[in-house]
FIFIDO-122864 format. One record per residue: y, z, x of N, C-alpha, C in turn. Coordinates in steps of 0.2 Angstrom, whole numbers, plus 5000, padded with zeros to 4 digits. Atoms other than C-alpha are relative to their C-alpha. Layout:
BEGIN
YZXYZXYZX/...
end
This chain:
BEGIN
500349944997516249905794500450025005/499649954996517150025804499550065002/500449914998516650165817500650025004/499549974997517750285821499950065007/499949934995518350425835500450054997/499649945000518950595829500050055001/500149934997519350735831499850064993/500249975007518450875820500150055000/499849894999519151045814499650014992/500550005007518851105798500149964993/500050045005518950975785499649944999/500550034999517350905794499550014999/500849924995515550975796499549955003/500650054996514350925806499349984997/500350065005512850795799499450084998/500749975002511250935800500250064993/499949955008512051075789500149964994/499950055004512750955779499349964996/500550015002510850865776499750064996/500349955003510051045774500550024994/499749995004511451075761499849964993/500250055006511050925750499250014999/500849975002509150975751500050044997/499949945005509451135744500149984993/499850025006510151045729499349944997/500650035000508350945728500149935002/500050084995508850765737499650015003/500450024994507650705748500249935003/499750044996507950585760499349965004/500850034999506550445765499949995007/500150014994505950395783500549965004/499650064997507150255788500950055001/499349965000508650395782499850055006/500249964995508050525793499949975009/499850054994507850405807500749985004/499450014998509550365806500350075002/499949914998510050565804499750015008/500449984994509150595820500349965006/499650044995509950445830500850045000/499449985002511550505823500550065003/499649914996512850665833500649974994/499550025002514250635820500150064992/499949975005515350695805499949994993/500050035005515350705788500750044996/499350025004516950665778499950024991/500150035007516950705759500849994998/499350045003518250585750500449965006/499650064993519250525767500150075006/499949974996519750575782500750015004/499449984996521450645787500149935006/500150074994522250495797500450045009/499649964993523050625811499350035004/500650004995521050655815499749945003/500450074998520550475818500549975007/499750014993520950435836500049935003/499950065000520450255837499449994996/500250025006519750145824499449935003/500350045000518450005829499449954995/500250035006517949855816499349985005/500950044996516049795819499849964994/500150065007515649635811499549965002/500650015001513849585808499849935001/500050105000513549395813499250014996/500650015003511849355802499649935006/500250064996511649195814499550025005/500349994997511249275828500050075002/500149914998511049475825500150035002/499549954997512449535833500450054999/499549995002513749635831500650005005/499350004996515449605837500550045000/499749915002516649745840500749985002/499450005000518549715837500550054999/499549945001519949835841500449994995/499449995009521049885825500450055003/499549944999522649965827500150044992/500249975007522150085812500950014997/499249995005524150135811500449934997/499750055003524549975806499549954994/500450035004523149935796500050064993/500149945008523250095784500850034999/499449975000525250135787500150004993/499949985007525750205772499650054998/500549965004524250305767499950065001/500249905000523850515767499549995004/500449994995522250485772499649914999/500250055000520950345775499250004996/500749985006519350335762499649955005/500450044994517950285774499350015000/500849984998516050325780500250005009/500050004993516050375798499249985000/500650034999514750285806499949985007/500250014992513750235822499849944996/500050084999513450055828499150015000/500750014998511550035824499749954999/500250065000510649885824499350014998/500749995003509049875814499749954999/500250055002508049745814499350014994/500749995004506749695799499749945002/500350074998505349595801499549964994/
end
């Protein structure tokens, strides 16, 4: 799992129109998704993201032990070097507990 920093022009759009779009086409989306939408200020990517927008890259890795997450910098140019773009999900660091 990776969350990213970039910068967005237009080959981004932002999360709400993006929602209202896919609603228009009759999706609905449950309590726990909206939740998340709500928490969420960010973009959305269809297919990948241009690697000239991605400004820094950080992996986040789930311990189950003790329900953490831990947050490792990634040199993304040397982790995707070669690539056009990076196939991904932008995403925020959330922590959700079940009981």
């Amino acid at each position: 799992m990776y969350r990213y920093r970039i910068r967005a022009d237009n080959s981004l759009y932002s999360l709400p129109p993006s929602v209202a779009y896919i609603e228009l086409w009759g999706i609905q989306f449950g309590h726990f998704e909206r939740v998340m939408m709500r928490l969420q200020s960010e973009y959305v990517s269809v297919n990948s993201i241009p690697i000239e927008n991605i400004h820094e890259t950080v992996e986040l890795v789930y311990d189950r032990n003790t329900s953490m997450v831990n947050i490792f910098g990634v040199d993304y140019e040397k982790e995707i070097k070669g690539f056009d773009s990076c196939s991904c999900v932008i995403i925020q660091c959330l922590l959700c507990s079940y009981g």
